[in-house]
C-alpha positions in Angstrom: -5.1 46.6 91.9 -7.2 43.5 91.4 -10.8 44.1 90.1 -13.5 41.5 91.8 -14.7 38.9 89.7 -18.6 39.2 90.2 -20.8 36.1 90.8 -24.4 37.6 91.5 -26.9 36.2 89.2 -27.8 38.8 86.5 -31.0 39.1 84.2 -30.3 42.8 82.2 -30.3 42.3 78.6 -27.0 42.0 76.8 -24.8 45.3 76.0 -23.3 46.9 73.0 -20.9 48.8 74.8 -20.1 45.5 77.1 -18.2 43.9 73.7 -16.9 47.3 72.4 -15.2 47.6 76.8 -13.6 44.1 76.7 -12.0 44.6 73.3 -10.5 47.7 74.0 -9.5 47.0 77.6 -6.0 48.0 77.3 -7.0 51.3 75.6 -9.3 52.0 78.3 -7.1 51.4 80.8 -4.4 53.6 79.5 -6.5 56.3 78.8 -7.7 56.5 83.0 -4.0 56.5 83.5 -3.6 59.8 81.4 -6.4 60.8 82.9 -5.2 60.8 86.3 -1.8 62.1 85.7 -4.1 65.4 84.5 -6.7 65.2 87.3 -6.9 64.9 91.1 -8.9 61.9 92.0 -11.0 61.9 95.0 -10.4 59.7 98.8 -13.6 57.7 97.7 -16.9 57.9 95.8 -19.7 55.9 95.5 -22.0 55.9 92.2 -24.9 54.8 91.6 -25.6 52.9 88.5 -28.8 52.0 85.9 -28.7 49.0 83.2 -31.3 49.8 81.1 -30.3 46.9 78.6 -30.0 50.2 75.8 -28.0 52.6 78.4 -25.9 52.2 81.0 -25.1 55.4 82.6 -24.6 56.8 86.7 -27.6 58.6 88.4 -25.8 59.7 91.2 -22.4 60.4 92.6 -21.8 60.4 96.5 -18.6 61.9 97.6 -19.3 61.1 101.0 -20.4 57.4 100.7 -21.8 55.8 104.0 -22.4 52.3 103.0 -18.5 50.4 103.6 -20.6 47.9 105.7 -22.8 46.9 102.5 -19.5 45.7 100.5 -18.2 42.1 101.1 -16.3 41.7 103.9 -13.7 38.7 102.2 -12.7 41.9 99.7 -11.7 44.6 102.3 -8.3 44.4 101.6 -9.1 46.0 98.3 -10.2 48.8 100.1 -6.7 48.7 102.5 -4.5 48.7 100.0 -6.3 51.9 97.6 -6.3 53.6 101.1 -3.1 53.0 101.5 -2.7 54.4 97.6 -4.9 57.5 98.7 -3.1 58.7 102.4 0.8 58.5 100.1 -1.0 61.1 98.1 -2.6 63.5 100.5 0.7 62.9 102.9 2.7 60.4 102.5 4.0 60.7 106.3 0.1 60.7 107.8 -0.1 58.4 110.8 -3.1 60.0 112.5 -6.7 60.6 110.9 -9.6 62.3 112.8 -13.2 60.6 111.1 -16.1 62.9 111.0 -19.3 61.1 110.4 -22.8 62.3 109.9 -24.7 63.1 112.8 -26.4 60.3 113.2 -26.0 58.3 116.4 -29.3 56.7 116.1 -29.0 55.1 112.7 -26.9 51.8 113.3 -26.2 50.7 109.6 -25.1 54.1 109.2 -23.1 53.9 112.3 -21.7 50.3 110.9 -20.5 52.1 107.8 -18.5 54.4 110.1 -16.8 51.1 111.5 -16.0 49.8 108.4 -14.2 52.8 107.4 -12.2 53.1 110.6 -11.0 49.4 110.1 -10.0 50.1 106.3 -8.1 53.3 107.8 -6.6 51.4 110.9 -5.3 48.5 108.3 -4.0 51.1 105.9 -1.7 51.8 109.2 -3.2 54.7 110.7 -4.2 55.6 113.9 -7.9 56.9 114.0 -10.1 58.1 115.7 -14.3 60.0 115.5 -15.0 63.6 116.3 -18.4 64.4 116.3 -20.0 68.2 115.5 -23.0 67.2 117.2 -23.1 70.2 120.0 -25.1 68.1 122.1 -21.7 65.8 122.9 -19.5 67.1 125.2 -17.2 64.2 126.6 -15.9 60.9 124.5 -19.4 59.1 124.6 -19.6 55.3 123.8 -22.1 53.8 120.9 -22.3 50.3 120.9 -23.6 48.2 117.6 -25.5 45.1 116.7 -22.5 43.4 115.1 -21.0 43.6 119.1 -18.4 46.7 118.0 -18.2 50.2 119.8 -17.4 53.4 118.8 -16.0 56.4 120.7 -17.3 59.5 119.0 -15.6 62.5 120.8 -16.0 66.6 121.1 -14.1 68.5 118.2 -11.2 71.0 120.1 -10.2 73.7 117.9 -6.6 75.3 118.7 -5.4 77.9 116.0 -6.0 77.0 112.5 -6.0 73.1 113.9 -8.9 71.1 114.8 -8.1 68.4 117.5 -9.6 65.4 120.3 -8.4 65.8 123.8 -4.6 64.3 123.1 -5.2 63.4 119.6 -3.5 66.1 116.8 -4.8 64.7 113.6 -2.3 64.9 110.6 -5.3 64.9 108.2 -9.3 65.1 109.1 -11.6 62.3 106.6 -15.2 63.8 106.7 -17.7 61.2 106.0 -20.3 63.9 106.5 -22.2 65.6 103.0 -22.2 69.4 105.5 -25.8 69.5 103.9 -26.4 71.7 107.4 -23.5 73.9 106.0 -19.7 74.2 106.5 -19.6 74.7 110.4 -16.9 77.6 111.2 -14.6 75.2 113.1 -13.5 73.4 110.1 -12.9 76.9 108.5 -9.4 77.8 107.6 -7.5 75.5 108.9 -3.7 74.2 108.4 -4.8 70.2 108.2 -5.8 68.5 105.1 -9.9 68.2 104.7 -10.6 65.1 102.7 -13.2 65.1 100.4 -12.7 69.5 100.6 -15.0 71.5 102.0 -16.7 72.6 98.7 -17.6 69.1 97.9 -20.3 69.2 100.7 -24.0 69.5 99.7 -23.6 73.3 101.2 -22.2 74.4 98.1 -22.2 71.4 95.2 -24.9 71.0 92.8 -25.8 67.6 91.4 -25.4 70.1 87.7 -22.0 70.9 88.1 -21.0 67.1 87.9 -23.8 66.5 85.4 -21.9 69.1 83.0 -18.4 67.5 83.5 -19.7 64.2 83.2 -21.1 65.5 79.7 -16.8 66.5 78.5 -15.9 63.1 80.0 -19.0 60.9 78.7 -18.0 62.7 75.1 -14.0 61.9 75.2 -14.9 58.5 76.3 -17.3 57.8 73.5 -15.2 58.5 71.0 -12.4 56.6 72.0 -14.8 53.7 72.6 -16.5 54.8 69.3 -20.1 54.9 70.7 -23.2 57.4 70.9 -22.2 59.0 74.0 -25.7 59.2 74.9 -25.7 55.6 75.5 -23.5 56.1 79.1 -24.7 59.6 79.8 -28.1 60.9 81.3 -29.3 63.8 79.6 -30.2 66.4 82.3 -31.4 70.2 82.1 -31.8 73.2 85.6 -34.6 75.0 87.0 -33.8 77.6 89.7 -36.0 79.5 91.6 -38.7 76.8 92.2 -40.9 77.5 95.6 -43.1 74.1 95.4 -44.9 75.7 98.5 -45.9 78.2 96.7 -46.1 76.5 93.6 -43.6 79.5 92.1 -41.5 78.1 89.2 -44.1 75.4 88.2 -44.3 76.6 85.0 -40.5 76.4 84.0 -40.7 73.1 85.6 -43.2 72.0 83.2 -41.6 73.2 79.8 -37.9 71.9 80.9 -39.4 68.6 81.5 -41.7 68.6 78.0 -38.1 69.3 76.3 -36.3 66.8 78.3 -39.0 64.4 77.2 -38.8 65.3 73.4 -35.0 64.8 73.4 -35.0 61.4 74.9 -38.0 60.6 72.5 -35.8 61.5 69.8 -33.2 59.3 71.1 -35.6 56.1 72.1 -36.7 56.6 67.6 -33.2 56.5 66.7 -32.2 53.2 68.3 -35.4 51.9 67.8 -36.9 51.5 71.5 -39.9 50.9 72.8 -40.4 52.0 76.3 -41.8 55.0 77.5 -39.3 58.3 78.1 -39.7 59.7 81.8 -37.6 61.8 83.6 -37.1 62.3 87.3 -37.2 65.7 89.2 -35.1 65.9 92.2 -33.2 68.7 94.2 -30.3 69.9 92.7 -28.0 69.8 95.5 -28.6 66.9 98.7 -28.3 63.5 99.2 -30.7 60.2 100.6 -33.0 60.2 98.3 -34.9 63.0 99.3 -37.2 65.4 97.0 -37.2 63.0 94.1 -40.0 62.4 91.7 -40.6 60.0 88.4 -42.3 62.2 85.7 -43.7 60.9 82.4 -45.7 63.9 81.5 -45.1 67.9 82.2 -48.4 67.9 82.9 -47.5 66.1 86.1 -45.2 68.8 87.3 -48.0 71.6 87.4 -50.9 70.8 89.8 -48.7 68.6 92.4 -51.4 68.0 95.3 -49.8 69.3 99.1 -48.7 66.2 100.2 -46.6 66.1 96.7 -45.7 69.6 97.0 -44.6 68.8 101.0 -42.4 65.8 99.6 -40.5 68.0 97.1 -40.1 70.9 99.1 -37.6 70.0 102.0 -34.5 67.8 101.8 -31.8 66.5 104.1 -31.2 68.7 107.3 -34.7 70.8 106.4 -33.2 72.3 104.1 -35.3 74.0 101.8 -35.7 73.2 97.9 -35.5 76.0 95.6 -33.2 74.4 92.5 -33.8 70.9 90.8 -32.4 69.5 87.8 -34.7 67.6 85.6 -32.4 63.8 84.7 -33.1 61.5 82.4 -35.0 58.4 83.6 -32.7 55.4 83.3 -34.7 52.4 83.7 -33.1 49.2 85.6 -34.0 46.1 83.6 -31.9 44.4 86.5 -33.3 42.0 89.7 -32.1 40.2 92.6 -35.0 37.5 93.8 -37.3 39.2 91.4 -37.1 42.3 93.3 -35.8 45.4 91.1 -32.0 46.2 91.7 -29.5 48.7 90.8 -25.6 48.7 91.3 -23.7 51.0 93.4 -20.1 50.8 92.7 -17.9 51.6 95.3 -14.0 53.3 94.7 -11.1 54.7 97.1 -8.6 56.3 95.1 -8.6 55.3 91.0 -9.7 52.1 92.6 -12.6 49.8 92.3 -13.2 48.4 95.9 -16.7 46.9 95.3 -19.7 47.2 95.5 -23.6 46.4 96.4 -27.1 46.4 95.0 -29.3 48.3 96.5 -32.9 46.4 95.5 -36.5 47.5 96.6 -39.8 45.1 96.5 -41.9 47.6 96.4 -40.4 50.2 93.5 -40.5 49.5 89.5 -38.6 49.8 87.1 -38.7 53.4 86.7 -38.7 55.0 89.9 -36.0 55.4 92.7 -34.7 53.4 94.8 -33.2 54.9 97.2 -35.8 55.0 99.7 -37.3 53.1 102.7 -37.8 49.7 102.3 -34.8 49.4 100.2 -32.3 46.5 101.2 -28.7 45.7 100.0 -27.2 42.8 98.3 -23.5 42.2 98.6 -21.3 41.7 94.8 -20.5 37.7 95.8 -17.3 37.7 94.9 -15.2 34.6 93.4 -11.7 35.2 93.3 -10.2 38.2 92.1 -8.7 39.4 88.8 -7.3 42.3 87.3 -9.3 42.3 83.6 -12.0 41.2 82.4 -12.3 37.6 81.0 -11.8 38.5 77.0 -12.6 34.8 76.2 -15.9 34.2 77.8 -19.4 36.1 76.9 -19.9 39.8 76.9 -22.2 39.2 79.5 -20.3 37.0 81.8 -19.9 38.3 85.4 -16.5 39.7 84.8 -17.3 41.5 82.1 -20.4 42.9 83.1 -19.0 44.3 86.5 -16.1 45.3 84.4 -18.2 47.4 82.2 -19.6 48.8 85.9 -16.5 49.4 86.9 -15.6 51.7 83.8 -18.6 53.6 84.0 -18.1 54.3 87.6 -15.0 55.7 87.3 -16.0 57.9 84.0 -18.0 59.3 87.3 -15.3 59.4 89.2 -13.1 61.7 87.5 -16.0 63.6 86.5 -16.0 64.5 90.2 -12.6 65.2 90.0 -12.8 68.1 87.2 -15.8 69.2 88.9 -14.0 69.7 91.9 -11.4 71.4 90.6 -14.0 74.2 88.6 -15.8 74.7 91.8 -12.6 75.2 94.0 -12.7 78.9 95.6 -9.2 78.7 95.9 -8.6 78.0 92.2 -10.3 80.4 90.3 -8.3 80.2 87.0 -9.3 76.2 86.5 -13.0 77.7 87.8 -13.7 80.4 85.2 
């Protein structure tokens, strides 16, 4: 599987652990494949990336990415042929995959994402087609798009422990919806394969649980690399029971972020930098950037005015905050046009597809960027190949989307062992 050869113009500050990836390329490699002989690894992923310069570590990790139109179209047959890697796995004789999408038939680069995945899926041979749990649709009901493409989203039938389309039985079901609302009874219990599984929806996974695997991978990683693992991993700490309402939980808030703060200060003393530690508060389980604030002070956390309070309180779907984790701030010391910029990696399979930067004019270096206003910036690919260029500079497109590329699937299989700990069904591997 080739690895794109990156060509966007980069400004982040030279990394340690760039050198220490392309000399031990071959041991990196072989350790993934280890990996994955051990561990499951997910249909896709999407993570989300920060290049401090000092740290390079993942922020987030979407098991339900949306953004397939965002990745350069000249590289989709990367994403055919991991696909094509992915269905042999799940069953190798699937010819017939029902997409479930978010419910969100007004958003049209969502709805273009949705697109792009059914072409990947269609090239990887399979016949596909897009139920839709929105209650509302009752018949097959046409969407067109700007790009002059249409989909078909159609009523879900259930029949047994099956979930079908009117003349279409599904071998497996692809859900490219986060079930923030919940798991919805009619994908309950049934005999098809659910890819990601149902347990990997924002109903019941918690941005911690992936935190505290990526800790055991971060740590195995770092000492084959022979690095402070600290340098690719976000330190993180949990707060449950937090009513920002009714202000309930402030106080734990506040000392779990003036601890989180002391430990990164520590960590900026020890490698001698100079910027200021912050930390960002966001809801422990959900998705779009929702509920997330940058905090350089617990002072900041305790006497957060309504509209604050209103911001923090309510995620995707409504749903109602009452657990956040406290992440280390990661700043991005990286820009596209002068605007800041961070990369989100893209992966099907064990496979690195691609990717985008998502880059905001209006945020700084320290805050999120996943929010309105942001806009995304295609990885300009060259031509392809499978390592990184061992002869050139550390910091030479190849290598540095290399380096991205490791990091992202350090991600990766964390999602895949946390997975397997939060699986009802497996409860020796989740005690």
């Amino acid at each position: 599987m080739m690895v794109p050869h990156l060509t966007t113009a980069l400004t982040g500050p030279l990394l340690d652990i760039e050198k220490r990836a392309m000399a031990a390329m071959p041991t990196i490699e072989h350790w993934f494949r280890s990996q994955w002989q051990e561990n499951a690894v997910p249909f896709y992923c999407s993570v989300d990336l920060r290049n401090a310069g000092f740290k390079l570590a993942p922020v987030d990790t979407n098991l339900f990415p949306g953004g397939f139109n965002n990745l350069n179209p000249h590289f989709l047959p990367l994403c055919v042929l991991a696909a094509q890697s992915a269905v042999e796995k799940i069953c190798p004789d699937a010819q017939r995959f029902l997409l479930i999408p978010e419910n969100h038939t007004r958003n049209m680069f969502y709805l273009q994402n949705v697109a792009a995945l059914r072409y990947i899926l269609r090239q990887a041979g399979l016949h596909v087609r897009i139920g839709t749990l929105i209650p509302d649709i009752t018949a097959p009901t046409a969407i067109d798009l700007p790009n002059g493409e249409q989909l078909m989203l159609e009523p879900l039938v259930r029949d047994g422990h099956r979930v079908k389309l009117d003349g279409f039985d599904p071998c497996a079901i692809l859900l490219n919806n986060d079930l923030s609302a919940g798991i919805p009874g009619i994908l309950q219990g049934l005999d098809q394969s659910v890819i990601p599984p149902l347990h990997a929806g924002w109903a019941t996974r918690r941005k911690s649980n992936h935190f505290a695997a990526y800790n055991q991978v971060a740590e195995n990683f770092s000492a084959l690399l022979g690095i402070d693992p600290w340098m690719i991993n976000p330190y993180f700490e949990t707060c449950g029971r937090v009513d920002f309402q009714t202000r309930e939980g402030e106080e734990c808030l506040a000392e779990h972020v003036a601890h989180l703060l002391d430990s990164i200060r520590v960590k900026y003393k020890e490698h001698g930098i100079k910027e200021d530690p912050f930390v960002i508060v966001k809801a422990d389980a959900g998705t779009y950037g929702m509920g997330i604030m940058t905090v350089k002070d617990a002072s900041e956390v305790r006497d957060l005015n309504r509209k604050q309070r209103n911001k923090m309180a309510v995620v995707k779907e409504g749903l109602h905050v009452s657990d956040v984790i406290i992440q280390e701030g990661v700043y991005t010391f990286e820009n596209i046009n002068e605007a800041v910029a961070e990369p989100v990696v893209y992966m099907i399979d064990r496979f690195v597809v691609g990717g985008f930067y998502r880059v905001h004019t209006d945020r700084g270096v320290d805050e999120n960027l996943n929010a309105p206003g942001m806009h995304f910036v295609p990885l300009a690919f060259e031509t392809p190949c499978s390592m990184p260029d061992c002869g050139g500079r550390p910091d030479a497109p190849p290598n540095r989307f290399y380096t991205y590329g490791v990091v992202a699937r350090l991600a990766l299989l964390a999602a895949s062992i946390e997975l397997a700990r939060t699986d009802p069904f497996n409860l020796e591997v989740a005690a």
